[in-house]
C-alpha positions in Angstrom: -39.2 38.2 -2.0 -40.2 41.9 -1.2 -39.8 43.4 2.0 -44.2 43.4 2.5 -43.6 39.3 2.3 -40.5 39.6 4.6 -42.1 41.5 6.9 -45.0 39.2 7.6 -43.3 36.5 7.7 -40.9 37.6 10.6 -43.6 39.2 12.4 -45.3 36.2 12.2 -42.7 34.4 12.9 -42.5 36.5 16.7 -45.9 36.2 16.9 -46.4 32.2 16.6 -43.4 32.5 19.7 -45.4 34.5 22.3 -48.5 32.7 21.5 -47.1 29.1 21.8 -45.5 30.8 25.4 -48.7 32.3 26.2 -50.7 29.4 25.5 -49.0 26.8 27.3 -48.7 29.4 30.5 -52.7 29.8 30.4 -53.8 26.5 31.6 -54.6 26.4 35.4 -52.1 24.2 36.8 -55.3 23.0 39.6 -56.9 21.6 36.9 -57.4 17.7 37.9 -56.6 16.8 34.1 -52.9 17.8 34.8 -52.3 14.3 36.8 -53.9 12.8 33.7 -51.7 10.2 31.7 -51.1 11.2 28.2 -52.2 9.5 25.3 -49.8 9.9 22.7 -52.1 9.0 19.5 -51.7 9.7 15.8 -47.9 8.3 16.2 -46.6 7.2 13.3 -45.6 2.8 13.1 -41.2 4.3 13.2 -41.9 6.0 16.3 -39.2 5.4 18.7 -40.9 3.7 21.6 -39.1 5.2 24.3 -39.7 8.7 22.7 -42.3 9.7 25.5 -42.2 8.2 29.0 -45.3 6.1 29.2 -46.2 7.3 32.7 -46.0 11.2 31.8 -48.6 13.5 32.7 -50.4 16.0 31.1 -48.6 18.5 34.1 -45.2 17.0 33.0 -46.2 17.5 29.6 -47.1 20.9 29.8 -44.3 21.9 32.3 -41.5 20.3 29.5 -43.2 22.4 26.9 -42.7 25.6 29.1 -39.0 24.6 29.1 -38.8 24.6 25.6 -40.9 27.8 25.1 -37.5 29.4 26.3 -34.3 29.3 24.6 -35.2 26.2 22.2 -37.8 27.0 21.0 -36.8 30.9 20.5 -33.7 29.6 19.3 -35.8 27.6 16.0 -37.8 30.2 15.3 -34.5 32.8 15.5 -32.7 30.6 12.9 -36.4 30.3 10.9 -36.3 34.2 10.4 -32.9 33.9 9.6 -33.5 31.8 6.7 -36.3 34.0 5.2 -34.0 37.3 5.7 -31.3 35.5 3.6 -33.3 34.5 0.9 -34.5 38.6 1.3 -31.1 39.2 0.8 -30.6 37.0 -2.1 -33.5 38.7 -4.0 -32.8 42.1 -3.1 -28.6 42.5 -3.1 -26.6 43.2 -5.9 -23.1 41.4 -5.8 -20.2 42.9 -8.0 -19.2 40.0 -9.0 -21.6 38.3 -8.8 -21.3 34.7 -6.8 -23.2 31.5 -7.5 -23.7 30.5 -3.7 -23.0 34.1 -1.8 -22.8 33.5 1.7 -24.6 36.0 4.2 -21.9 37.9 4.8 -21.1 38.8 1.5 -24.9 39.9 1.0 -24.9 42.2 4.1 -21.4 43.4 2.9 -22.9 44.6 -0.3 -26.2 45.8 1.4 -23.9 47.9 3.1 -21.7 49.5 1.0 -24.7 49.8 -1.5 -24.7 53.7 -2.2 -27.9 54.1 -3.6 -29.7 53.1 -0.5 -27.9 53.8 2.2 -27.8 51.9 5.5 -28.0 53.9 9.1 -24.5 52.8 10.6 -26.5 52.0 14.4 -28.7 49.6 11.9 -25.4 48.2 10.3 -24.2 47.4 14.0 -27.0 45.8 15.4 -27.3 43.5 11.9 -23.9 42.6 12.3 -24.2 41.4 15.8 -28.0 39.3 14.8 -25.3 38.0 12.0 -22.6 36.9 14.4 -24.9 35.2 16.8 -26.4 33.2 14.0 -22.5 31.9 12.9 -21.8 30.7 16.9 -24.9 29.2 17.1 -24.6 27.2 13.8 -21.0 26.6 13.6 -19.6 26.9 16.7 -22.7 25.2 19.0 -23.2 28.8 20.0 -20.0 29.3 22.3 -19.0 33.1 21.7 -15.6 33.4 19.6 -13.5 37.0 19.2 -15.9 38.0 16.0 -19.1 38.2 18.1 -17.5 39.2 20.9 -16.5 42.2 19.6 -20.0 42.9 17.4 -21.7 42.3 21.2 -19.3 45.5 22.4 -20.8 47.2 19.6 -24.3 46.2 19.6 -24.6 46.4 23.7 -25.5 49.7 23.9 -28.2 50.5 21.3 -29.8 47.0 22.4 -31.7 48.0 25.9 -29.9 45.1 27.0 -30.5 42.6 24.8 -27.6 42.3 23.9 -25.1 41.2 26.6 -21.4 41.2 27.2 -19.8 37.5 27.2 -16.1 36.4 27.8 -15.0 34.0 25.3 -16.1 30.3 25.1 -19.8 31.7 27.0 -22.4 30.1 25.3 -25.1 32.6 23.9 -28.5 31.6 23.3 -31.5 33.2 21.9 -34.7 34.4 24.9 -37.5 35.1 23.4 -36.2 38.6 24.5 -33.7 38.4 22.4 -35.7 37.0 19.1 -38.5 39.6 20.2 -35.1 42.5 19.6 -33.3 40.3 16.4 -36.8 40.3 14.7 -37.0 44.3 14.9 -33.5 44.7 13.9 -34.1 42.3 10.9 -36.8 44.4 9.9 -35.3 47.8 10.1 -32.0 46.8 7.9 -34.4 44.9 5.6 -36.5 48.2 5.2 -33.7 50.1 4.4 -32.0 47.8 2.3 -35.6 47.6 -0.3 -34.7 51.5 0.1 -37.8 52.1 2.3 -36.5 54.2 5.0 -38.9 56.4 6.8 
């Protein structure tokens, strides 16, 4: 994958997030369809029948879909963008030696240290923190540990506070704030590391 591709797809990505949180903020909440029941159609035969409440409006509908806009929602397209920047990593990082399954951390490692195109060290520390907050949120349920407490010191004051402090055992989530920074900083390191830096 080249970093065009990558690009897109994170900015895309960002973009499906704010429109999905715009979109479900437009609708006039006087509208009399809100008190409307909702039709669930198109299910398939394995649905669970107690997924949806069979008295839910289209208000309550709308209103649990603003919940989910937040952290949820920002929090599956987060890990989506994650995915695509390691397979960018994959393509674009040489390891010496080379490892069948390199995890992440070994591919930023060697994006770092790579001589031949450099990475700025504010860039580094910013990555590292986007990396730490994925590992508590996938391995730990996303309660803060030592590691990304200490990359949150780091990254704190270059992220306009997007990055916050936490105590140990807080549980960090992902704002659309914070995807809207983590998608910029995934872009930056990404453009240096296909050795595009402006």
């Amino acid at each position: 994958m080249n970093f065009e591709r990558l690009e897109h797809s994170l900015l895309e990505n960002l973009r499906s997030l704010w429109r999905i949180r715009f979109a479900l903020i437009a609708p006039n909440k006087d509208l009399p369809s809100q008190y409307m029941l909702v039709n669930y159609r198109g299910l398939p035969k394995h649905t669970p029948a107690n997924l949806f409440p069979c008295s839910e409006t289209v208000g309550q509908a709308l209103e649990n879909l603003r919940t989910f806009s937040e952290v949820p929602l920002a929090t599956t397209f987060f890990l989506a963008s994650i995915a695509q920047y390691e397979g960018f990593l994959r393509h674009n990082v040489v390891l010496t030696p080379p490892k069948k399954r390199p995890m992440m951390g070994d591919l930023q490692k060697a994006a770092d240290q790579n001589p031949g195109r450099p990475i700025e060290a504010q860039t580094m520390v910013q990555n590292n923190e986007v990396r730490e907050r994925r590992n508590v949120l996938i391995h730990r349920g996303g309660v803060a540990d030592e590691q990304y407490i200490k990359s949150a010191v780091m990254a704190h004051p270059l992220s306009d506070g997007a990055v916050a402090l936490v105590a140990s055992g807080t549980v960090v989530e992902v704002t659309p704030a914070y995807f809207t920074y983590a998608t910029k900083v995934l872009i930056d390191y990404c453009r240096q590391v296909a050795g595009l830096n402006a």
